[in-house]
N, C-alpha and C positions, 0 to 999 in steps of 0.2 A: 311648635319648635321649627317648624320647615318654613312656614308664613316668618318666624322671626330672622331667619337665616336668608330671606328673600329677599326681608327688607331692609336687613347690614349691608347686605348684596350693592341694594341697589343704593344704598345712601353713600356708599365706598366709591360706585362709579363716579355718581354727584361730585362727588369729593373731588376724583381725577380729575373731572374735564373742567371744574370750576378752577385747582390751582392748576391746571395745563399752563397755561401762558404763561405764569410765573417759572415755571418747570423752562420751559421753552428761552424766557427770559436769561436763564443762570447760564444755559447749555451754553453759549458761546466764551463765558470765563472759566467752565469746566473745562473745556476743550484746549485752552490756551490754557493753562496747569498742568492738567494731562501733557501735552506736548513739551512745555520750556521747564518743569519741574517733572514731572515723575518720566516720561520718554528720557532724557539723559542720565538716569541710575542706573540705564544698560550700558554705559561705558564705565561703572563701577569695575570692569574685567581689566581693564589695561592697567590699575594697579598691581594685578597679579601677572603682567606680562613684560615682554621685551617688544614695545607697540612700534610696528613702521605702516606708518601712514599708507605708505603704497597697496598695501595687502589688504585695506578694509577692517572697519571692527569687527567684522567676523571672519576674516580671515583667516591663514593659517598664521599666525601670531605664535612665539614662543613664549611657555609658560616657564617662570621663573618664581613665582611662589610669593613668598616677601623678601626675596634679597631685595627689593624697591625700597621697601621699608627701613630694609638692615641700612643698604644706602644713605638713605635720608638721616638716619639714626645719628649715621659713623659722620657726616658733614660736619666741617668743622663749626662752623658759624648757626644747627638747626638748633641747640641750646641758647644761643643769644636771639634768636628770631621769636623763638616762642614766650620769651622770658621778656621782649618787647611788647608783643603781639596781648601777653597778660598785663603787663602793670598799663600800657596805654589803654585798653579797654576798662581795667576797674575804674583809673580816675574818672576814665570819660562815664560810666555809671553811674559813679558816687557824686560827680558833680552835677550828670545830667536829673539829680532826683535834687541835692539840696537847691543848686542856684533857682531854679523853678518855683520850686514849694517857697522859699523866702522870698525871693519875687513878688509872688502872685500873694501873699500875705502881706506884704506892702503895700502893692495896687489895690487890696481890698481895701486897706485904711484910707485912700484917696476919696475925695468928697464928692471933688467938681466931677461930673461925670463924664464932659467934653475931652477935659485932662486924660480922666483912664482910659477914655475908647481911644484916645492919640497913641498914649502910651503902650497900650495894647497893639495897635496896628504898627508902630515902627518898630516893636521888638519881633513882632509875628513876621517881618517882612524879609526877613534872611532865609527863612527856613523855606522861601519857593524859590531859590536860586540854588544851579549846580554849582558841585565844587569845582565842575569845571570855568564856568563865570568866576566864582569866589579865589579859585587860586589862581587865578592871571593877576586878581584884583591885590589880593597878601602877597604877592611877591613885587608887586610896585610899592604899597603901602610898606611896606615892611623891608624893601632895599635899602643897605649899609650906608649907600653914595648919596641915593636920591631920595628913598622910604619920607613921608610923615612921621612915622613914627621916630624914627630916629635923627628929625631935624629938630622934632620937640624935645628930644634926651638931650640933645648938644646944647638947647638953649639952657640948662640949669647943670651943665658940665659933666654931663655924661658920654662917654665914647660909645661911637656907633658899634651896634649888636649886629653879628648876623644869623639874627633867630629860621632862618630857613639854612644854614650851613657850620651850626655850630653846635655840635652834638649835645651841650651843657643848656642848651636854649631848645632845640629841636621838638622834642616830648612836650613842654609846656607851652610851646608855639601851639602844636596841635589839641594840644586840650582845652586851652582859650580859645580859640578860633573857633573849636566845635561846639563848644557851649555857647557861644556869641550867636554860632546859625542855628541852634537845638531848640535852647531854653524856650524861646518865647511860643512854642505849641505846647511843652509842658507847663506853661505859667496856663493859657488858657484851658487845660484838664482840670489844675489845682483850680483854676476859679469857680469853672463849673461845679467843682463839690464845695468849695466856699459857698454858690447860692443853694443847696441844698441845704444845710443849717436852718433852722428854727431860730431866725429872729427874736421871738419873745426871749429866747436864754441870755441874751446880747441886754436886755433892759434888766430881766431881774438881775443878771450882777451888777450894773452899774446902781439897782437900787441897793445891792448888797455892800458897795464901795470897790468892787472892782474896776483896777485903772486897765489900761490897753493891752498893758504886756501880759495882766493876769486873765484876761479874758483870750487873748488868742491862748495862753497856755494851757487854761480849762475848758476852752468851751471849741478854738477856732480846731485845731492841732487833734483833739479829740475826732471832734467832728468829721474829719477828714481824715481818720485812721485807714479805715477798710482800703479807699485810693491808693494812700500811701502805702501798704502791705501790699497791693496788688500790681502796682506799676514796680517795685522794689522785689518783687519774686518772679515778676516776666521778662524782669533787667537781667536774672542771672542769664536763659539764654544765648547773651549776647557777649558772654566772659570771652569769647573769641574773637569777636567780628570788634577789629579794631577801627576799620573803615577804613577800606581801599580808596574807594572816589577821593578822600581826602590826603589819604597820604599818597598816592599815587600822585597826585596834581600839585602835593610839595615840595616832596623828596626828591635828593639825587645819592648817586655815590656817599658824597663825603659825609652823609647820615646815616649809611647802613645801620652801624652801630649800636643808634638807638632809635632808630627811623621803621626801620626792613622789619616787617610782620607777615606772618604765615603768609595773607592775602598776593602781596608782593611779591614774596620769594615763588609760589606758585607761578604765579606772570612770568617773570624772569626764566624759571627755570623749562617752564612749558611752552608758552608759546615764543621764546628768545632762543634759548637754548637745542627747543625741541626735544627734550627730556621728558615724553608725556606721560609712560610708565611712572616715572618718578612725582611728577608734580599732581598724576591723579592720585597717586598714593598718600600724600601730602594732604591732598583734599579730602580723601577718604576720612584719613587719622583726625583730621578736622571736624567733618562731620558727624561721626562717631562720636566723641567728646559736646561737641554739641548737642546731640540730638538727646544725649544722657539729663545733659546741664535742663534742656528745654523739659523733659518730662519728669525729672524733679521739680523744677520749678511751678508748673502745674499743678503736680502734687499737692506744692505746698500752697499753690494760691487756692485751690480746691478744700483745703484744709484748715488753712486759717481765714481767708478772705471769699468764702464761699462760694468763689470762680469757676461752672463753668464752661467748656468750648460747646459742649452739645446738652 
């Protein structure tokens, strides 16, 4: 038993110094985590305070409990923020899962193979520019006066839009646009579980008489369920993250209305205003609802799509 215990011993050590390096390798992305994600949960306190800068986070700061909260509550405009903040984030989910999947099941019906990889590469090519590039670029493309877009509407007798200042246009502005820079990295996930299919299934139905539409219904769509369940319950997550970069780099005032989401009115409120009590508080109630959304969704990917993290 002791010779047995010697030699767990010493194969354990083995173990260490052979992954050492790899250990070694991670420690520099552990350390930047540690610092820009878990070191800023200790200003989680100036939710519960009346915060002046002056004094330090740990300062003698006055503790006021959640009137910050009550605050935020009683605002007149926090109910229209967050009722923004929801319907922009589901479309942008609900469309960031179909445009993709119908996409990339189109691209597979593609023959020539020079064709798909083009196609592939000019949809893929949005999604590495920032929204700061992309909104200089939609607020030229999409100007009333001068816009392409709307010198193409004039030609077939339509009056110029102004989809970046007109609360009726605003919201669908920004959920085409982000589907336009999205899509083309969820077309190539969806492809990737397209080449995963069993080819042979593709011939016995066509000897069975199956035409295109009934094969991707039985065989492709199938095929690629587990994806689909799994990219579809890590989507819940993000029921709040409407995406600042983008709406930040679009919006003005005259959108508040249906433009202004959690992300924004924080900005605004905290580092404009200086209201930091309030707008951490803001982020808290953010968080909190998130962190809920993320560990259901898990859950359920764990549970139906056999997902997971460790």
């Amino acid at each position: 038993m002791f010779r047995h215990f010697k030699g767990s011993k010493k194969r354990s050590r083995e173990t260490i110094l052979r992954e050492l390096p790899l250990h070694l390798m991670v420690l520099p992305g552990l350390l930047i985590i540690l610092l820009f994600s878990y070191g800023p949960m200790a200003g989680i306190i100036i939710a519960f305070q009346k915060f002046i800068p002056a004094k330090g986070l740990f300062g003698a700061q006055k503790w006021v409990g959640f009137e910050n909260f009550i605050y935020v509550w009683n605002m007149p405009d926090s109910l229209q923020v967050l009722w923004n903040t929801i319907i922009i984030a589901f479309f942008k989910i609900v469309t960031g899962l179909i445009v993709p999947l119908t996409f990339a099941i189109l691209i597979n019906e593609v023959r020539k193979t020079i064709l798909k990889k083009t196609v592939q590469t000019l949809i893929y090519l949005p999604h590495f520019l920032s929204w700061i590039i992309l909104g200089g670029i939609l607020i030229d493309v999409l100007s009333p006066s001068n816009g392409i877009v709307n010198k193409a509407l004039g030609l077939i007798g339509i009056k110029p839009i102004f989809f970046l200042g007109d609360n009726a246009w605003f919201r669908i502005t920004l959920i085409v646009t982000d589907i336009w820079k999205g899509f083309g990295f969820g077309t190539i996930v969806y492809l990737s579980a397209i080449t995963v299919i069993d080819p042979n299934l593709y011939e016995a139905s066509i000897i069975d008489g199956a035409n295109r539409w009934k094969q991707t219904w039985h065989i492709t769509l199938p095929g690629m369920r587990m994806v689909i369940v799994l990219l579809m319950l890590l989507s819940l997550g993000n029921v709040l993250n409407a995406g600042f970069d983008q709406i930040f780099n679009l919006y003005g005032p005259i959108v508040y209305e249906t433009g202004d989401i959690i992300d924004t009115l924080v900005y605004r409120i905290g580092l404009i205003n200086a209201q930091f009590g309030v707008a951490t508080a803001i982020g808290l109630f953010k968080s909190v609802v998130s962190f809920i959304f993320i560990s259901v969704s898990y859950f359920l990917a764990y549970r139906y799509a056999d997902y997971r993290i460790f």
